[in-house]
C-alpha distance (Angstrom), angle and dihedral (degrees) to the residues before:
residue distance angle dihedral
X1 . . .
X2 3.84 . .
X3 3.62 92.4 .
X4 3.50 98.1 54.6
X5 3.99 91.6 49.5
X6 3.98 84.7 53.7
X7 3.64 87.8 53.6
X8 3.77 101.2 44.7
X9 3.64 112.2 38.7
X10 4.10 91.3 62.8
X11 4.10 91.7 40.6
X12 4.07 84.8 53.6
X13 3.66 92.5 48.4
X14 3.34 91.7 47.4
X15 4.11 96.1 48.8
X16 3.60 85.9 50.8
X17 3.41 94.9 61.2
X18 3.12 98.2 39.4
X19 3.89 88.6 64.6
X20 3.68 95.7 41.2
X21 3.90 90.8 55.8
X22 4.12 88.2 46.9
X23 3.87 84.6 48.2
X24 3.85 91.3 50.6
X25 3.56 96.5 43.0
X26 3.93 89.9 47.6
X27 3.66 85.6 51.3
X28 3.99 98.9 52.2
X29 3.79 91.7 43.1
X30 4.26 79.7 52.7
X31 4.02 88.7 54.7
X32 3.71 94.0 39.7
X33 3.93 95.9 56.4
X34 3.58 91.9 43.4
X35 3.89 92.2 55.3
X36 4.01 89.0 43.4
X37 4.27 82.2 51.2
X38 3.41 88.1 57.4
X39 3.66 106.9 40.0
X40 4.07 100.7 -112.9
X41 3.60 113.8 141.5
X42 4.21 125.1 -164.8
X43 4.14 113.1 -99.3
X44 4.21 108.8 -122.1
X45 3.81 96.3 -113.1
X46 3.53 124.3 -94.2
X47 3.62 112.6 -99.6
X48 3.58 98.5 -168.3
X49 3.45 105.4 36.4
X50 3.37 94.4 118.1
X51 4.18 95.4 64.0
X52 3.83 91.9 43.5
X53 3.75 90.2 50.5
X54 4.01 83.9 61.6
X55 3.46 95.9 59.3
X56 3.63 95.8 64.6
């Protein structure tokens, strides 16, 4: 009976996460699409941020 607690706690935690990363990834692609729909595009990232942040 031991055994088959070893076995099946780690397979459930990994099932579960399997689903929550589909769920996430279902999610971005949802967010993504909707920003594409309505003709928002990312920013490059700010490099420098950090020395113009100083200067306030």
């Amino acid at each position: 009976m031991a055994f088959l607690l070893i076995l099946l706690i780690p397979l459930a935690g990994f099932v579960t996460a399997r689903r929550g990363r589909r769920k996430l990834m279902r999610g971005s692609g949802l967010v993504t699409a909707y920003c594409r729909r309505q003709g928002w595009q990312q920013a490059p990232p700010d490099r420098d941020i950090n020395a113009r942040t100083l200067l306030l």
